[in-house]
Structures are given as C-alpha cells and as structure tokens.
mmJSON file of the N, C-alpha and C atoms, coordinates in Angstrom:
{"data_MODEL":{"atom_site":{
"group_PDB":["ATOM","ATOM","ATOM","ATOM","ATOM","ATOM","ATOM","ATOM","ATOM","ATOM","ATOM","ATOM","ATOM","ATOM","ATOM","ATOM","ATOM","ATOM","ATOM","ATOM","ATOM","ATOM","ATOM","ATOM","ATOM","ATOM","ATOM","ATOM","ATOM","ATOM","ATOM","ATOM","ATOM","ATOM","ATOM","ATOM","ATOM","ATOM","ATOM","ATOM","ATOM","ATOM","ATOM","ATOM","ATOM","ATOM","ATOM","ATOM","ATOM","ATOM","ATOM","ATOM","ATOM","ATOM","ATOM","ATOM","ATOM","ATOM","ATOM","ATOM","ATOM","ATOM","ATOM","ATOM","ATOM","ATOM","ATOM","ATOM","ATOM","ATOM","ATOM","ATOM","ATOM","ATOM","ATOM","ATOM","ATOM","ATOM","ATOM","ATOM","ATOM","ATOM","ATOM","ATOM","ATOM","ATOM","ATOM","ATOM","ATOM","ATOM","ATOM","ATOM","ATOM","ATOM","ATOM","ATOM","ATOM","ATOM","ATOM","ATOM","ATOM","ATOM","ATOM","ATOM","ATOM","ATOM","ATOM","ATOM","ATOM","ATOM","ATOM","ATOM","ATOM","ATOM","ATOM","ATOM","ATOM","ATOM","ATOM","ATOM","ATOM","ATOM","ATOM","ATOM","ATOM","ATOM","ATOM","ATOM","ATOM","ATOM","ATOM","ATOM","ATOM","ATOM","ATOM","ATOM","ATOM","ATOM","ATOM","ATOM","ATOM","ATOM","ATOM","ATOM","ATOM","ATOM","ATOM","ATOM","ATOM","ATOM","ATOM","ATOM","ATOM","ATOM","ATOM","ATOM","ATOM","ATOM","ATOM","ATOM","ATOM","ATOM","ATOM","ATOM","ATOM","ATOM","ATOM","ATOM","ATOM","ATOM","ATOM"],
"id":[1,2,3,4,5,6,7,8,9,10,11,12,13,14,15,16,17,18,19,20,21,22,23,24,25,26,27,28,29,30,31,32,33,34,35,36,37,38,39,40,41,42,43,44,45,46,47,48,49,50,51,52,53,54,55,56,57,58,59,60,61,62,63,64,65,66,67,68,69,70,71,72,73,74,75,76,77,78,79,80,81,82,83,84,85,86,87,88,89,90,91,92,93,94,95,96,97,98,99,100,101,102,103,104,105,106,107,108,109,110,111,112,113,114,115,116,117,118,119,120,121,122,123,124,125,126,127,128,129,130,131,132,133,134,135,136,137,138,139,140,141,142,143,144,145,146,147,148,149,150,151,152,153,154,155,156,157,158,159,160,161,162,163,164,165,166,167,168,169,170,171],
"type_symbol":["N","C","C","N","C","C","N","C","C","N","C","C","N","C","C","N","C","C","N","C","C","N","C","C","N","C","C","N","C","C","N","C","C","N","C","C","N","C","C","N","C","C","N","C","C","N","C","C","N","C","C","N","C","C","N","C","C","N","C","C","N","C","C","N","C","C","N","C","C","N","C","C","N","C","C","N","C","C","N","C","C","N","C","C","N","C","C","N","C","C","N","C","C","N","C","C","N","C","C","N","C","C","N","C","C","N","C","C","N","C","C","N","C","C","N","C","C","N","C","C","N","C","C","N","C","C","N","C","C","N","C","C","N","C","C","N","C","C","N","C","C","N","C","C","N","C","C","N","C","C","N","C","C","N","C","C","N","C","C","N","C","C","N","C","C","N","C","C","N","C","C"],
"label_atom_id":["N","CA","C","N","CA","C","N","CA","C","N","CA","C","N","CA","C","N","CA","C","N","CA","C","N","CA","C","N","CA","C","N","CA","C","N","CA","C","N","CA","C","N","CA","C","N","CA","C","N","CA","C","N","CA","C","N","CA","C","N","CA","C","N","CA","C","N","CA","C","N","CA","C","N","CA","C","N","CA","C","N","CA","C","N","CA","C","N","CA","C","N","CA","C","N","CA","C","N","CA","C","N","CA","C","N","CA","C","N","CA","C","N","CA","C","N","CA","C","N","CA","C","N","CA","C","N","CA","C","N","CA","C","N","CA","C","N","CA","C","N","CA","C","N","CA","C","N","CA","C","N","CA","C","N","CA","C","N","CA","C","N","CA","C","N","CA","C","N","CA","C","N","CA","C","N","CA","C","N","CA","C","N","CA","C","N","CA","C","N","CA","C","N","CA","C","N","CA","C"],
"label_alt_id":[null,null,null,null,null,null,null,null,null,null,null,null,null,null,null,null,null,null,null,null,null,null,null,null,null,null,null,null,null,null,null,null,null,null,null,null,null,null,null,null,null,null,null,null,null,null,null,null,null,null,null,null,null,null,null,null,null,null,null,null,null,null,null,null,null,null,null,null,null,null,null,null,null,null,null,null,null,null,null,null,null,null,null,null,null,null,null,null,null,null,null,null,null,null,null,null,null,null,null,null,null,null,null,null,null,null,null,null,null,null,null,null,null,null,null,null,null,null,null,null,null,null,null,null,null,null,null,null,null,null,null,null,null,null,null,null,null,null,null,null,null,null,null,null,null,null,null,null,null,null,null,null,null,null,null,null,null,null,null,null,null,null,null,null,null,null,null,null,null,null,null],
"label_comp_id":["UNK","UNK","UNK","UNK","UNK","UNK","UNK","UNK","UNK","UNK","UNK","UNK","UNK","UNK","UNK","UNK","UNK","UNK","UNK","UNK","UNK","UNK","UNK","UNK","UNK","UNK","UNK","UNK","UNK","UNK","UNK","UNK","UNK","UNK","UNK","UNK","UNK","UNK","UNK","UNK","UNK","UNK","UNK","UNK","UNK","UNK","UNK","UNK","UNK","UNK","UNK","UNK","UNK","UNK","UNK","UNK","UNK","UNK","UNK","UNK","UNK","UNK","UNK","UNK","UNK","UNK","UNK","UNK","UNK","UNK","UNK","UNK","UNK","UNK","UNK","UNK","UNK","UNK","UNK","UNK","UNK","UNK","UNK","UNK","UNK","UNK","UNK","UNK","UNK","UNK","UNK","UNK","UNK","UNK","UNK","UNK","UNK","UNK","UNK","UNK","UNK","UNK","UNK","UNK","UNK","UNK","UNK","UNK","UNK","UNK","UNK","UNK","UNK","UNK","UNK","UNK","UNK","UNK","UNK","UNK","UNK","UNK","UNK","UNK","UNK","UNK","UNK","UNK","UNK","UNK","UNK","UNK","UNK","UNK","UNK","UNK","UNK","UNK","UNK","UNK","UNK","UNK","UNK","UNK","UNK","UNK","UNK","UNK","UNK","UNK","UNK","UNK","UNK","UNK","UNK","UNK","UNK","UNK","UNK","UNK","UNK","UNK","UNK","UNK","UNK","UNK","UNK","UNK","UNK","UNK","UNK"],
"label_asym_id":["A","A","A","A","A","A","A","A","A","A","A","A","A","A","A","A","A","A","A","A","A","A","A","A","A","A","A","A","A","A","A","A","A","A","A","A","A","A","A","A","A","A","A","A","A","A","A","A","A","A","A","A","A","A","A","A","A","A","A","A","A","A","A","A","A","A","A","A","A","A","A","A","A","A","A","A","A","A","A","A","A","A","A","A","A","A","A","A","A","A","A","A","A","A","A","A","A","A","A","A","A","A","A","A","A","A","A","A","A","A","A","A","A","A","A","A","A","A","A","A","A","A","A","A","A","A","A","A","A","A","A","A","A","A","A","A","A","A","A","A","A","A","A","A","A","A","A","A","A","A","A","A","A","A","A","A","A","A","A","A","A","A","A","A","A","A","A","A","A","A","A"],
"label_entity_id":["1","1","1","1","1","1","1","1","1","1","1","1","1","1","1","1","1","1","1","1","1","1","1","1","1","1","1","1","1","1","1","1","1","1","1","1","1","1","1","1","1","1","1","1","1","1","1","1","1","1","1","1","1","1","1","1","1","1","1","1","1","1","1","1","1","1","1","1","1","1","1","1","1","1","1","1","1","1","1","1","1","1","1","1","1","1","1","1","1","1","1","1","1","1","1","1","1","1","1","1","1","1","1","1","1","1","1","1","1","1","1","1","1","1","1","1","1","1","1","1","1","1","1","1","1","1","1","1","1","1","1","1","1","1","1","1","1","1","1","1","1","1","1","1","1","1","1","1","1","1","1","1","1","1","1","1","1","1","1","1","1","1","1","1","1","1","1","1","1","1","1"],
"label_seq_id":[1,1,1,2,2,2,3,3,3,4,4,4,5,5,5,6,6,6,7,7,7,8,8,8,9,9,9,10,10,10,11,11,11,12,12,12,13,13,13,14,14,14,15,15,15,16,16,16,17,17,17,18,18,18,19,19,19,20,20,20,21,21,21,22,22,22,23,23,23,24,24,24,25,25,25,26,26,26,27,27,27,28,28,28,29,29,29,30,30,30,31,31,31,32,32,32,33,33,33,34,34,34,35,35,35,36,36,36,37,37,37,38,38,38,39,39,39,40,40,40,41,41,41,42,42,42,43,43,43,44,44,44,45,45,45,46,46,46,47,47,47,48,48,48,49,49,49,50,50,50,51,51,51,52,52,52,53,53,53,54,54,54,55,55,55,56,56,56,57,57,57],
"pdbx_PDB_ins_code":[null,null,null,null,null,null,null,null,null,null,null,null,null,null,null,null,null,null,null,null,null,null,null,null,null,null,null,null,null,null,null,null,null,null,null,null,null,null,null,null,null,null,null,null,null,null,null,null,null,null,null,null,null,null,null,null,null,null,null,null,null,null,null,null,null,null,null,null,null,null,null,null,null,null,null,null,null,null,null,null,null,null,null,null,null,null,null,null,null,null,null,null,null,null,null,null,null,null,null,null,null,null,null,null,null,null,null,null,null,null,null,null,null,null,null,null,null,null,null,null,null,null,null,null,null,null,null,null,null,null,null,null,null,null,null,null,null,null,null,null,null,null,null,null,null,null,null,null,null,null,null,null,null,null,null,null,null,null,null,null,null,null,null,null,null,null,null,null,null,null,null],
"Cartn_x":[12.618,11.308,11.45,11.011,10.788,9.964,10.501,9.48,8.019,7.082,6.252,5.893,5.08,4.855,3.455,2.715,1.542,1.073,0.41,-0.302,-1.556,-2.054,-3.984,-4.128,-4.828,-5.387,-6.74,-7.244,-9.124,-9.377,-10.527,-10.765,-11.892,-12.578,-13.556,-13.083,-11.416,-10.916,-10.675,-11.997,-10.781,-10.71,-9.854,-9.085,-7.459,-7.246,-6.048,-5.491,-4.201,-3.772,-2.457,-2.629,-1.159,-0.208,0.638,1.823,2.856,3.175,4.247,5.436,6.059,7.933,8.864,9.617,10.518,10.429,8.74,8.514,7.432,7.64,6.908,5.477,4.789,3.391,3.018,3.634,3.311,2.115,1.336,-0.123,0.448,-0.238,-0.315,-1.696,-1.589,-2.924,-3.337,-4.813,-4.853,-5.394,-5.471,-6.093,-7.556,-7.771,-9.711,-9.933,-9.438,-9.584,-7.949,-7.912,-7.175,-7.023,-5.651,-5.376,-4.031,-4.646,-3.09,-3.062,-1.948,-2.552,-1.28,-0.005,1.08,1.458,1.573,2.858,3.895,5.39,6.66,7.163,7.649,8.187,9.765,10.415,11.975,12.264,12.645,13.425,11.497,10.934,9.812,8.683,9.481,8.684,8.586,7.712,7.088,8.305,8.527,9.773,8.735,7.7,6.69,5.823,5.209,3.958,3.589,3.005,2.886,1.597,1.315,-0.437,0.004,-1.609,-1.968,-2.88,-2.893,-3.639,-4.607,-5.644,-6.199,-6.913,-7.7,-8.706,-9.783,-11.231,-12.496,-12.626,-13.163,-13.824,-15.117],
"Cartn_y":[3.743,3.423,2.616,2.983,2.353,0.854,-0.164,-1.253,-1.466,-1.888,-2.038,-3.073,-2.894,-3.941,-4.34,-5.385,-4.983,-5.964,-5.527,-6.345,-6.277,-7.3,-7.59,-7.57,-6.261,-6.574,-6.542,-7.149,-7.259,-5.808,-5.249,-4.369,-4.122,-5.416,-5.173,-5.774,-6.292,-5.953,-4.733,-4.213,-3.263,-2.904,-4.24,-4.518,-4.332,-3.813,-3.462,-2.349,-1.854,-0.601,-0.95,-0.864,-1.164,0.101,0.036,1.033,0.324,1.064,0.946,1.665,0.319,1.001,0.27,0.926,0.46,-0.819,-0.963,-1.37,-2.651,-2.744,-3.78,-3.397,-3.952,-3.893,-4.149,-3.652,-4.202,-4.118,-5.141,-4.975,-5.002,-3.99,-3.507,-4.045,-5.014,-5.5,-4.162,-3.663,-2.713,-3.911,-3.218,-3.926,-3.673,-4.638,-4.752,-3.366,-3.074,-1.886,-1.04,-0.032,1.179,2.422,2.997,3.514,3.183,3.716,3.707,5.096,6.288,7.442,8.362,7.7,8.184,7.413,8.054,7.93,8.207,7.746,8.324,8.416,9.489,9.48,10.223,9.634,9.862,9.963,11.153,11.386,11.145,11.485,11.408,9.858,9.338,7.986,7.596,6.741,5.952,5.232,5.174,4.929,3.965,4.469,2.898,3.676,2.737,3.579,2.72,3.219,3.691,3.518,2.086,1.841,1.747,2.215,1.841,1.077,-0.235,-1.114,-1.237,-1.181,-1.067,-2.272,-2.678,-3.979,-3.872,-3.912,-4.064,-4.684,-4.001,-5.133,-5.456],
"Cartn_z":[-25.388,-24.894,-23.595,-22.267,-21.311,-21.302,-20.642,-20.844,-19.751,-20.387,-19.423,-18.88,-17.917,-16.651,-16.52,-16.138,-16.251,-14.771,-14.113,-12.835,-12.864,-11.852,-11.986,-10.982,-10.249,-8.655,-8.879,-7.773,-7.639,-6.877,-7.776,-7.464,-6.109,-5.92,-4.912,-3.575,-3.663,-2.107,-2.128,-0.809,-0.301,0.53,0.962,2.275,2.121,1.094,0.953,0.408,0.171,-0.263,-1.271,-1.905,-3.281,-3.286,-3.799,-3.464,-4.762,-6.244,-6.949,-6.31,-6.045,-6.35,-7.202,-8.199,-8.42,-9.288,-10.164,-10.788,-10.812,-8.743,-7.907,-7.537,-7.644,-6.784,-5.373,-4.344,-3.331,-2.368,-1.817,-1.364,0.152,0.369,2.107,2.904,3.9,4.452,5.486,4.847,6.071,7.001,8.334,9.389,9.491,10.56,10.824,11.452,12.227,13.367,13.334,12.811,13.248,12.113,11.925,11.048,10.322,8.785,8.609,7.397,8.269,8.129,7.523,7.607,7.244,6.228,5.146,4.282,4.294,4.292,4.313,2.856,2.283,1.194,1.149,0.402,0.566,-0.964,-1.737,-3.091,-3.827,-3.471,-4.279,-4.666,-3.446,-3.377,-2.289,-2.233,-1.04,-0.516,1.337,1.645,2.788,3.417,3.985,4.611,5.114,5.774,7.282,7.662,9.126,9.441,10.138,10.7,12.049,12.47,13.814,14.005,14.698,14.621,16.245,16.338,17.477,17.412,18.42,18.445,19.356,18.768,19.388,20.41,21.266,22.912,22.763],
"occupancy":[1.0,1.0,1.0,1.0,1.0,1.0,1.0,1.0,1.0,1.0,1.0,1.0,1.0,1.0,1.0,1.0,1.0,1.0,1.0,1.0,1.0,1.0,1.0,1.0,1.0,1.0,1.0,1.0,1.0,1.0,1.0,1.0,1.0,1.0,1.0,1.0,1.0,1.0,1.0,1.0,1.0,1.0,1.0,1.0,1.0,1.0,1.0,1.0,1.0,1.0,1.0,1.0,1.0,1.0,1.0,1.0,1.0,1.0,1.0,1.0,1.0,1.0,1.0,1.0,1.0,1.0,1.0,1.0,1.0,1.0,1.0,1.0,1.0,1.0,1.0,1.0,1.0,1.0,1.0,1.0,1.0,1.0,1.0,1.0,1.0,1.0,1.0,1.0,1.0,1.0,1.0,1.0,1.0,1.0,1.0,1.0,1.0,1.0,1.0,1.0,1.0,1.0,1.0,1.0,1.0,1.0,1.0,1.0,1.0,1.0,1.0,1.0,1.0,1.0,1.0,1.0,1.0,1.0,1.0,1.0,1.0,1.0,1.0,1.0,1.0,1.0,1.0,1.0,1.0,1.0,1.0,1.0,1.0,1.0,1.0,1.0,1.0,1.0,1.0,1.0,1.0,1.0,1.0,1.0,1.0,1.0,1.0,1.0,1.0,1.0,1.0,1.0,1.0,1.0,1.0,1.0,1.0,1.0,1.0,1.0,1.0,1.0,1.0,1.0,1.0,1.0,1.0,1.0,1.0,1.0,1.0],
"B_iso_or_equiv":[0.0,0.0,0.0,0.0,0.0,0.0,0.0,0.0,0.0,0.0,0.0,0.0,0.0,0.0,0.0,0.0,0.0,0.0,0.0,0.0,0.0,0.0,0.0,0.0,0.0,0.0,0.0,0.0,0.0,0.0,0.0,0.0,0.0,0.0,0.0,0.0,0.0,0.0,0.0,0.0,0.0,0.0,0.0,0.0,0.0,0.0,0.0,0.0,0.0,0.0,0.0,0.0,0.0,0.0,0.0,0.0,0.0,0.0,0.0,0.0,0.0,0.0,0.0,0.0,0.0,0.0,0.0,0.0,0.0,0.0,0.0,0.0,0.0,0.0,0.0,0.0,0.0,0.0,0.0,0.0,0.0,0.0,0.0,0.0,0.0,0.0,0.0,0.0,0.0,0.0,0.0,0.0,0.0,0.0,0.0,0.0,0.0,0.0,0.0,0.0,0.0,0.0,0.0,0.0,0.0,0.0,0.0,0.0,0.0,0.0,0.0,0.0,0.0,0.0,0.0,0.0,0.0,0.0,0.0,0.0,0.0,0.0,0.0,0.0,0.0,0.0,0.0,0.0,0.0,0.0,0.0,0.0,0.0,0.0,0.0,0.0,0.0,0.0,0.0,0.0,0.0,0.0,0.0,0.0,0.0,0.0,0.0,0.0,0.0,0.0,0.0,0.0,0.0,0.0,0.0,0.0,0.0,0.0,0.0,0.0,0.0,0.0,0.0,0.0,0.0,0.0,0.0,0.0,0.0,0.0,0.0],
"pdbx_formal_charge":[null,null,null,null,null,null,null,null,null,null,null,null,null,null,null,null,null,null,null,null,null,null,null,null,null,null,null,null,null,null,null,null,null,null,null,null,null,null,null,null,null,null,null,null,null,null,null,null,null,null,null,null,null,null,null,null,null,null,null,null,null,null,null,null,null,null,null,null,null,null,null,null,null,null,null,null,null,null,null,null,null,null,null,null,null,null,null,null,null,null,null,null,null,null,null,null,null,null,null,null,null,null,null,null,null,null,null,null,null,null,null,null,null,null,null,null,null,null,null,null,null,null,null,null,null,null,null,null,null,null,null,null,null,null,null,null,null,null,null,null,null,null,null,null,null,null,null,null,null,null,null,null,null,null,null,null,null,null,null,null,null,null,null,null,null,null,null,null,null,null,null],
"auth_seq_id":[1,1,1,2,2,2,3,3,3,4,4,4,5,5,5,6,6,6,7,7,7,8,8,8,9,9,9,10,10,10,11,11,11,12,12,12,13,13,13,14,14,14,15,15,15,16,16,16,17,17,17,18,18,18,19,19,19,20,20,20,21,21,21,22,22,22,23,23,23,24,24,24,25,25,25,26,26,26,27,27,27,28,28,28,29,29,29,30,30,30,31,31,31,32,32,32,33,33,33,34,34,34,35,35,35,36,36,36,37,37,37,38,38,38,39,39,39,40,40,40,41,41,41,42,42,42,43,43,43,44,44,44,45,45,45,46,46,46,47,47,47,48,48,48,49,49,49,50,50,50,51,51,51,52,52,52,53,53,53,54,54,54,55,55,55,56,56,56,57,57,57],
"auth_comp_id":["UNK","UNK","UNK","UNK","UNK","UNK","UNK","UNK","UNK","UNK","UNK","UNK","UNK","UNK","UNK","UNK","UNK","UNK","UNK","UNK","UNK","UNK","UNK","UNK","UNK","UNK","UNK","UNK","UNK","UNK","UNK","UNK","UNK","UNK","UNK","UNK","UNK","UNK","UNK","UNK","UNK","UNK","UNK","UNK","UNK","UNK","UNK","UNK","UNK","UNK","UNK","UNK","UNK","UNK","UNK","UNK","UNK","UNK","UNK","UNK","UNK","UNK","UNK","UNK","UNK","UNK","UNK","UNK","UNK","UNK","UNK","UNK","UNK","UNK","UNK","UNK","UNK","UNK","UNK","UNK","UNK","UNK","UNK","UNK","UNK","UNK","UNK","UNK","UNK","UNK","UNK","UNK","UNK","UNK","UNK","UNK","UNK","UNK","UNK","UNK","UNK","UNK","UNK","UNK","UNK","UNK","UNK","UNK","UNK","UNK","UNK","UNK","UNK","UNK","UNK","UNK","UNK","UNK","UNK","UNK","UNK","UNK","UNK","UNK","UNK","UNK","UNK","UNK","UNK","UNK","UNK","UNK","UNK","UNK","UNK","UNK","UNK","UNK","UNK","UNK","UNK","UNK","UNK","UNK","UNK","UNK","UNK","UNK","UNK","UNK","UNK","UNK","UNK","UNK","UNK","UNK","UNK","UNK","UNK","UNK","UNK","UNK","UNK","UNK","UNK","UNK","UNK","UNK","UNK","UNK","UNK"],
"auth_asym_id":["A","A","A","A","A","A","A","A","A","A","A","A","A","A","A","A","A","A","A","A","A","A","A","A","A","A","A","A","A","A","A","A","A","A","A","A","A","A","A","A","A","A","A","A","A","A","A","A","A","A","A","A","A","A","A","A","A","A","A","A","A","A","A","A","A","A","A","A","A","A","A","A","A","A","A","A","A","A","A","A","A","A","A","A","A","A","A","A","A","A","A","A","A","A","A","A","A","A","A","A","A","A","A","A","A","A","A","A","A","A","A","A","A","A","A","A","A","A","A","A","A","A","A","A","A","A","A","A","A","A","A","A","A","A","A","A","A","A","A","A","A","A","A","A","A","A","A","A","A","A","A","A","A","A","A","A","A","A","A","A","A","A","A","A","A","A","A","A","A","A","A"],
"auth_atom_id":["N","CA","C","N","CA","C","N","CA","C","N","CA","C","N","CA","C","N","CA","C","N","CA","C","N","CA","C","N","CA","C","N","CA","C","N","CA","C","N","CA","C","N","CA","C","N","CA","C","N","CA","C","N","CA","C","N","CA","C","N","CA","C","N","CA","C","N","CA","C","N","CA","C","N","CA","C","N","CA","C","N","CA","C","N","CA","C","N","CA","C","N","CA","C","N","CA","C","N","CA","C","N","CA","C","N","CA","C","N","CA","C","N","CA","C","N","CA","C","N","CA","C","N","CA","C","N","CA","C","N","CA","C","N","CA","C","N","CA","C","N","CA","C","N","CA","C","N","CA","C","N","CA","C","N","CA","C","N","CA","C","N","CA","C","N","CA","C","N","CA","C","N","CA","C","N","CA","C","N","CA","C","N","CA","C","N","CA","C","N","CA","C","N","CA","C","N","CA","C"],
"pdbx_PDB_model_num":[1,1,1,1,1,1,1,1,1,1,1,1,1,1,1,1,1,1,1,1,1,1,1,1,1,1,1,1,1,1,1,1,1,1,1,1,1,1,1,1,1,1,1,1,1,1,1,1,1,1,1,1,1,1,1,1,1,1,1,1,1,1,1,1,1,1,1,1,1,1,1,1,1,1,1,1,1,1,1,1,1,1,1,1,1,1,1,1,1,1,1,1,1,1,1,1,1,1,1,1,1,1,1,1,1,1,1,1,1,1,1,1,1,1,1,1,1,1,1,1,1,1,1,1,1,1,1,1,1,1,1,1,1,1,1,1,1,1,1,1,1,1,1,1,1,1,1,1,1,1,1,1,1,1,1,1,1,1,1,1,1,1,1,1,1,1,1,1,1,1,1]
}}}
C-alpha cells in the first residue's frame, strides 16, 4: 500500500497554480499581468513552467 499525503490549499486564491511532484505541493505565483502558458513535462511529469510577465502603463 502506498502512503498518503494530504495538503490544504485555499480554494478562493486564484492567484495561484499548484503543481504535485514527487509527493510535494508546490504553489506557483502567477503574475498580475502576463502569461503563463507552457508547461514542460519530462518522463511524464511536470519538469517547470514557463511565464511571461508583462506590466500595465
């Protein structure tokens, strides 16, 4: 039997993007202004991702 893990994110940020690896939860800050539009995945998992951050005049 595999062991489990359990995490608590707030669901009404969402200003952010979560990403499991490897058993971790890691929270990705999107930004105010751009994109973030690529995922990289390597062996079937998320290997990072890729924003573009622009800023309002």
């Amino acid at each position: 039997m595999e062991e489990q893990m359990k995490a608590t994110i707030d669901l009404m940020d969402s200003k952010k993007l979560y990403v499991v690896k490897d058993g971790r939860l890691i929270k990705h800050e999107l930004p105010e202004y751009g994109e973030t539009v690529v995922i990289i995945t390597m062996g079937g998992q998320v290997d990072r991702i890729e924003t573009t951050i622009k800023r309002k005049l």
